[in-house]
BADREN-911659 format. One record per residue (C-alpha): residue in one letter; x, y, z. Coordinates in steps of 0.2 Angstrom, whole numbers, padded with zeros to 4 digits, always signed. Layout:
AXYZ
...
This chain:
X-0026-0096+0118
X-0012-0085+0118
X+0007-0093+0109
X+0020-0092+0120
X+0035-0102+0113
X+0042-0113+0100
X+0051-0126+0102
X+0059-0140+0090
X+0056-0158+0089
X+0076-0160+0089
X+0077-0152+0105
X+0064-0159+0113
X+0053-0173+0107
X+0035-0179+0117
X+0037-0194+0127
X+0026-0209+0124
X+0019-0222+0137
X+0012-0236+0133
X+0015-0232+0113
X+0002-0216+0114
X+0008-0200+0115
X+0010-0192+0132
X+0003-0175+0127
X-0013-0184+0122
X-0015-0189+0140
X-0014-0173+0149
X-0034-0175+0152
X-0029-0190+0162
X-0015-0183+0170
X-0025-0167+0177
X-0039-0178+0184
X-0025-0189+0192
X-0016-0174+0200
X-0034-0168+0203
X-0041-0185+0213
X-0024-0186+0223
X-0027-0166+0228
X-0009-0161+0221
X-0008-0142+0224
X-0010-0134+0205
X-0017-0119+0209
X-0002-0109+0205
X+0002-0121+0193
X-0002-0121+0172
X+0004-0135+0161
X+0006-0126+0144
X-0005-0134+0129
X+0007-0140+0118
X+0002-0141+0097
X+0015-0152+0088
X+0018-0149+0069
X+0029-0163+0060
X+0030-0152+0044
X+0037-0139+0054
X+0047-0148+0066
X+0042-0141+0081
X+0031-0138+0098
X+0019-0125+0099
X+0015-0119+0118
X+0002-0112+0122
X-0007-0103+0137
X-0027-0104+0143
X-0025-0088+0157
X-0025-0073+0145
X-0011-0069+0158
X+0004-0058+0153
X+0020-0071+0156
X+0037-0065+0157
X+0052-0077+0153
X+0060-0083+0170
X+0074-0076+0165
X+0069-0058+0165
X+0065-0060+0184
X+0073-0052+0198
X+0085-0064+0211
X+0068-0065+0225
X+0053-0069+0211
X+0067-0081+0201
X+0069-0091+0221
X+0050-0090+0223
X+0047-0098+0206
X+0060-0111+0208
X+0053-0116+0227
X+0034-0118+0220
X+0040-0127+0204
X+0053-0138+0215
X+0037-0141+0226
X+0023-0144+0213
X+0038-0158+0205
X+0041-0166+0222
X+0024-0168+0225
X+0020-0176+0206
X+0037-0187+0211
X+0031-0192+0228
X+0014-0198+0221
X+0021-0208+0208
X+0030-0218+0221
X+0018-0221+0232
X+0007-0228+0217
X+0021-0238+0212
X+0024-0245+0231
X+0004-0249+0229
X+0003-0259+0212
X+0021-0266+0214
X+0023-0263+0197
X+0035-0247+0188
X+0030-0250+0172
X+0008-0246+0176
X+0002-0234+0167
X-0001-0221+0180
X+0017-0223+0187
X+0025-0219+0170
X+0012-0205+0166
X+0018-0196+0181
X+0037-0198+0179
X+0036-0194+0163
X+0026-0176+0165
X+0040-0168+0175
X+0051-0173+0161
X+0057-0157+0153
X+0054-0145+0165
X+0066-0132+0166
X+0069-0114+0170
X+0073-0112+0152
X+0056-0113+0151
X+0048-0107+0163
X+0035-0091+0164
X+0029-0080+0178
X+0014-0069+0178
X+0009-0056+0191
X-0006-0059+0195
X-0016-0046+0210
X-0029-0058+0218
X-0017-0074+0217
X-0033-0084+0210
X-0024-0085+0193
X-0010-0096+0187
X+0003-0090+0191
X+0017-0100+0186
X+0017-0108+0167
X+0027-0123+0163
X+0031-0126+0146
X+0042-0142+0137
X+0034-0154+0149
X+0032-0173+0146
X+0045-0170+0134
X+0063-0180+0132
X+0078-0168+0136
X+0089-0171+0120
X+0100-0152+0126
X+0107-0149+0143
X+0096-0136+0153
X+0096-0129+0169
X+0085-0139+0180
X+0074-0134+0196
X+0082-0138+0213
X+0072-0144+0230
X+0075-0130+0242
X+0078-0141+0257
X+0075-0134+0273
X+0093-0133+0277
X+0095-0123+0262
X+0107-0136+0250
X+0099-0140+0234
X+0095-0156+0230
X+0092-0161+0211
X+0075-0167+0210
X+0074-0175+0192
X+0083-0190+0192
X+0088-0203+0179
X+0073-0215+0181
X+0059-0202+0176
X+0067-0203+0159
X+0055-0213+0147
X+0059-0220+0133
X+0059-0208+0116
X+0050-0210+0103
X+0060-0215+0087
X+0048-0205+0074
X+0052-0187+0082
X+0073-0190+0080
X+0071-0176+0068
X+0062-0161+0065
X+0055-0167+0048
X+0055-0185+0046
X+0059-0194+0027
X+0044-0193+0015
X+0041-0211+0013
X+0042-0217-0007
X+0026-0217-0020
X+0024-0235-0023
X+0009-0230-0033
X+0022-0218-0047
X+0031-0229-0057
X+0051-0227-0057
X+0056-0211-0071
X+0075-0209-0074
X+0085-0196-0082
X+0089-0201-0099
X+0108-0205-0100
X+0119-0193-0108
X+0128-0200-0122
X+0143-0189-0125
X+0148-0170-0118
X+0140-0163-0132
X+0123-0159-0139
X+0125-0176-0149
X+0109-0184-0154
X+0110-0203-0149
X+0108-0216-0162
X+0092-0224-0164
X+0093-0243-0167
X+0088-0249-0184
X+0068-0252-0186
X+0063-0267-0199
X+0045-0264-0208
X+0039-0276-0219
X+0039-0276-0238
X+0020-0277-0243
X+0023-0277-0260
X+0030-0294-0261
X+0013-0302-0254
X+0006-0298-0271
X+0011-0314-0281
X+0005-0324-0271
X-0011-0314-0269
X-0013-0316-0287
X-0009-0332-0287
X-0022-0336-0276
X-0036-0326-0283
X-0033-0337-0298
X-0033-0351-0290
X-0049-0348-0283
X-0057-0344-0300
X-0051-0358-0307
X-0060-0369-0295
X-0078-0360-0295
X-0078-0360-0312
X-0073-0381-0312
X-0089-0381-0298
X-0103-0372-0310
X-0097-0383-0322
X-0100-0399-0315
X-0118-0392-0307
X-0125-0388-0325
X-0120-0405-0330
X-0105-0404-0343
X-0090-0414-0339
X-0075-0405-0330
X-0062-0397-0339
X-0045-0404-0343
X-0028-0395-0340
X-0024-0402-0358
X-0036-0388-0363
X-0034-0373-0356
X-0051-0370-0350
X-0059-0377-0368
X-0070-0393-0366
X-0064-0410-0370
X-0067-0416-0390
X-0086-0424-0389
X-0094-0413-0376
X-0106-0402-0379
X-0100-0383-0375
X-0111-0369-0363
X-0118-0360-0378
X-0123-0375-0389
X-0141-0381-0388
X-0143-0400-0383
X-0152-0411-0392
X-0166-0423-0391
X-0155-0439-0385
X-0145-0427-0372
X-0160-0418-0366
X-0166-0433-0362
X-0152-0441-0356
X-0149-0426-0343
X-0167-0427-0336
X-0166-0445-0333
X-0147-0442-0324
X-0157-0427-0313
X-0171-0439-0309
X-0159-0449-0303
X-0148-0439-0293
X-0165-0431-0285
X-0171-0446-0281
X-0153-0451-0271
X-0156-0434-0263
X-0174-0440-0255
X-0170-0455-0249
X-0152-0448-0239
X-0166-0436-0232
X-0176-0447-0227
X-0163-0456-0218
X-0155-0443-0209
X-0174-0440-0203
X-0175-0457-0195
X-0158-0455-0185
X-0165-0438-0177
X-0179-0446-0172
X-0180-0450-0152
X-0186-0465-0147
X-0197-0469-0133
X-0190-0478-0118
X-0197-0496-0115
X-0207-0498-0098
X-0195-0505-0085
X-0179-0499-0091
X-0179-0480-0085
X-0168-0479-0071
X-0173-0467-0054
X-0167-0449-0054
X-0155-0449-0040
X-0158-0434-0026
X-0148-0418-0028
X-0140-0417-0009
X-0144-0396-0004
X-0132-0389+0002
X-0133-0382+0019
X-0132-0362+0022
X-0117-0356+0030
X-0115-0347+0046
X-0106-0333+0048
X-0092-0337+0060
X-0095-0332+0077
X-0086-0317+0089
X-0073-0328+0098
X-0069-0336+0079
X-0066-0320+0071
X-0055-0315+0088
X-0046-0330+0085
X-0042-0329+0067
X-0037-0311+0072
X-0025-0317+0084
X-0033-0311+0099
X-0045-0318+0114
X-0057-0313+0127
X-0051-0304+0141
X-0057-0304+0159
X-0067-0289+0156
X-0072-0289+0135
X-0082-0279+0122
X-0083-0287+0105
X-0094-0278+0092
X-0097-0290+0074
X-0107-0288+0061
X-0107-0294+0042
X-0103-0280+0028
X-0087-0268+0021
X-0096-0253+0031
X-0083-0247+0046
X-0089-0248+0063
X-0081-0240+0076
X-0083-0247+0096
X-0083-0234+0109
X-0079-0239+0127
X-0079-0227+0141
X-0074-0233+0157
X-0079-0230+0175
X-0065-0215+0174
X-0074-0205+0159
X-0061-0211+0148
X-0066-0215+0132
X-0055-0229+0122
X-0058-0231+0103
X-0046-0231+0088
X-0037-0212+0093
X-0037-0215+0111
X-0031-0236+0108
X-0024-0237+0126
X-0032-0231+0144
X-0025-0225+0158
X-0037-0240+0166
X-0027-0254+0158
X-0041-0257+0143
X-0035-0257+0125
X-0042-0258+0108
X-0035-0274+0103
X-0046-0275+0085
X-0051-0263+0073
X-0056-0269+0056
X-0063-0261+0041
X-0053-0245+0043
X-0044-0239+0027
X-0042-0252+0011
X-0041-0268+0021
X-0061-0271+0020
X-0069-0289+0027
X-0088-0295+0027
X-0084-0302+0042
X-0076-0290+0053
X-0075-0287+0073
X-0070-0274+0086
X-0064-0279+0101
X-0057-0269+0117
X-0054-0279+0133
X-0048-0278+0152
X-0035-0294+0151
X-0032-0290+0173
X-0050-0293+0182
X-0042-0285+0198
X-0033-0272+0190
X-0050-0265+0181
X-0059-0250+0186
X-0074-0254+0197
X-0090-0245+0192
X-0100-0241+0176
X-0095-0245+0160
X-0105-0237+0145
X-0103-0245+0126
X-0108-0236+0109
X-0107-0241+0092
X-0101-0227+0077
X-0105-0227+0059
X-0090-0219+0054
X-0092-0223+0034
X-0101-0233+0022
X-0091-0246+0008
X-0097-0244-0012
X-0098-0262-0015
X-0109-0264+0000
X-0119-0247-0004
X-0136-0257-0007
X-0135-0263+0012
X-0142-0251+0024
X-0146-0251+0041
X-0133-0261+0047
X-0136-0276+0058
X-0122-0276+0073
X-0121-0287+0086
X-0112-0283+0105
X-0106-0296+0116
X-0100-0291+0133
X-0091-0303+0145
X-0086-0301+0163
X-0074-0316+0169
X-0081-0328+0157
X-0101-0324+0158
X-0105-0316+0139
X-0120-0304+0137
X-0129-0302+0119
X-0135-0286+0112
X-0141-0283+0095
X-0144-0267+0086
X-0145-0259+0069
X-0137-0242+0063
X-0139-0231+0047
X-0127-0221+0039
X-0141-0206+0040
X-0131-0207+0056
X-0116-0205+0051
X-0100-0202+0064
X-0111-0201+0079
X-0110-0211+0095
X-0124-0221+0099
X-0127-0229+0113
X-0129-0248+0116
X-0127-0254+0132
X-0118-0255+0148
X-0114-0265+0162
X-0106-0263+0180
X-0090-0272+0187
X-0092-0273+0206
């Protein structure tokens, strides 16, 4: 392809039909001019290339053919050019009326895709190439299906009388897409960065700014009571062995020094204490035993009497759930079957991707959502972060008259696989096809091994 001009986005912005870009339908549009045998032999529409970063239009041209700007021509090529382009938009004019006079309606999608690829057209920009056979184009039109945000010199209808006659008029002009008003659009905030200001300047000079006071705690005046404590707890383990080994407890009165009349640690006991002690062990052992042997009985489970042991009662189970059905998720969507519908389900985070193509070879899916046919994408789930288990796909026909007779072909794309659902290979899908309320059932399995290719499913004639 060979670049032949820049424009930019200010000056001329793509018009959009339908909310879909019209430059993205210039397949359509050729097969259109095409099947209505429009005379384009002479005739190339420029590929255009928009780049948002850059603000502008890149146009380019297919014919390898030398073009020269139509100013640059002499006064007879400039009136040949401007008859031939005069002609070729007459004709794209005359066919969108008697479309519009057939389908009663000025807003179908053909009608405006018609109007709106004249719009632009100027001898501002406009090529001629000599060509010696006359089998090439000749004629190259550049800015086309474009709003006209400058004034330009347009192309007149040489009448046969000789007057010109403006051919554009005020109804081709479509309505412009907001998002190319400027050459480069607004970056749109990070809500992901979190918000850093400038620190705030305190005085005109380099003055540092007070720090605010910072409390820390005085450890050292936890160590009285520590002390305290640690004696506290002395006092008491030695009150305990005490009493274990069997001498009496000590009085404050004393200090720590046993009361008058009992024996101390390091005196030896004797005969009448000795056995005093044993028999007050004895004792106490004894006491122990039978406290045991009491606490045994109370764990000790007793056996039911016969007649008193009450049924079990039956656990109800609950029942499995059903994953909702194809016109349930449509409705929780929002949506519903149309007079010619394709619903795709199936039950994991993997991203599905329906592929229609209808009777015209024109495929609708999520980059081409609209047709020029009347079909849209209505649903598409599982693209992005917004992940269900239960997703659906759905592109319908909502007028039975208005849609295409013929063929219609259906595949299924495993465009990418989800982490959480990584265990869960094939996938299981299920394709429901519906032609004025009678549904058809097709049911398929797809692996990621096949990853972003179209596979066919099914496909069904309208008649």
């Amino acid at each position: 392809m060979d670049l032949i001009l820049k424009t930019k986005l200010s000056e001329f912005a793509p018009l959009r039909v339908h909310g879909q870009n019209l430059h993205q339908l210039s397949p359509q549009l050729l097969a259109l001019l095409k099947r209505n045998n429009v005379d384009m032999a002479d005739i190339e529409l420029a590929t255009p290339k928009i780049s948002h970063t850059r603000g502008e239009i890149q146009w380019f041209s297919h014919s390898r053919l030398e073009y020269k700007p139509f100013a640059s021509l002499d006064e007879a090529k400039r009136q040949a050019v401007n008859i031939q382009v005069a002609q070729f938009i007459e004709a794209v004019l005359a066919l969108a009326g008697r479309l519009e006079a057939e389908t009663g309606n000025t807003e179908h999608n053909e009608v405006q895709l018609l109007r709106g690829s004249v719009s632009g057209i100027g001898v501002d920009h406009t090529y001629f190439a000599e060509t010696a056979t006359g089998a090439d184009k000749a004629v190259l039109l550049c800015c086309w299906g474009c709003s006209e945000s400058v004034e330009q010199e347009k192309f007149h209808e040489m009448s046969a009388s000789g007057k010109p006659s403006l051919v554009l008029t005020d109804d081709t002009e479509l309505k412009k897409d907001a998002r190319h008003e400027a050459p480069v659009p607004d970056a749109e905030p990070d809500l992901l960065q979190p918000d850093v200001t400038a620190p705030e300047v305190m005085s005109s000079r380099n003055e540092r700014a007070p720090q605010p006071e910072r409390r820390t705690w005085n450890w050292r005046r936890l160590v009285p009571f520590l002390l305290m404590l640690l004696l506290l707890l002395l006092l008491l383990l030695l009150m305990r062995g005490c009493g274990a080994i069997g001498l009496p407890p000590m009085l404050g009165g004393g200090f720590g020094l046993p009361s008058v009349g009992a024996p101390s640690i390091g005196m030896p006991l004797t005969g009448g204490d000795a056995a005093e002690t044993e028999q007050s062990l004895r004792t106490e052992i004894a006491a122990l035993k039978a406290r045991l042997a009491n606490d045994l009985q109370a764990c000790t489970i007793e056996e039911p009497q016969a007649g008193l042991v009450s049924p079990v009662e039956d656990i109800p189970v609950a029942e499995p759930q059903t994953e909702p059905s194809a016109e349930e998720r449509l409705t929780r969507e929002g949506s519903f079957v149309g007079a010619v519908n394709v619903s795709l389900v199936w039950n994991n985070r993997h991203d599905l991707d329906l592929v229609v193509e209808d009777p015209n070879g024109e495929l609708i899916y999520f980059q081409n959502k609209q047709s020029i046919s009347g079909g849209y994408l209505d649903v598409d789930m599982n693209a992005g972060r917004a992940q269900t288990a239960t997703p659906i796909e759905n592109i319908k026909w909502n007028d039975l008259d208005a849609a295409p007779r013929g063929v219609y072909k259906v595949y299924v794309v495993y465009f990418s696989s989800y982490a959480i659902d990584a265990d869960i290979d094939p996938t299981d899908f299920t394709v429901t096809t519906t032609i004025d309320g009678e549904s058809t059932v097709t049911e398929g399995r797809v692996s990621k091994d096949r990853l972003k290719k179209r596979i066919f499913v099914t496909s069904f004639e309208l008649e």
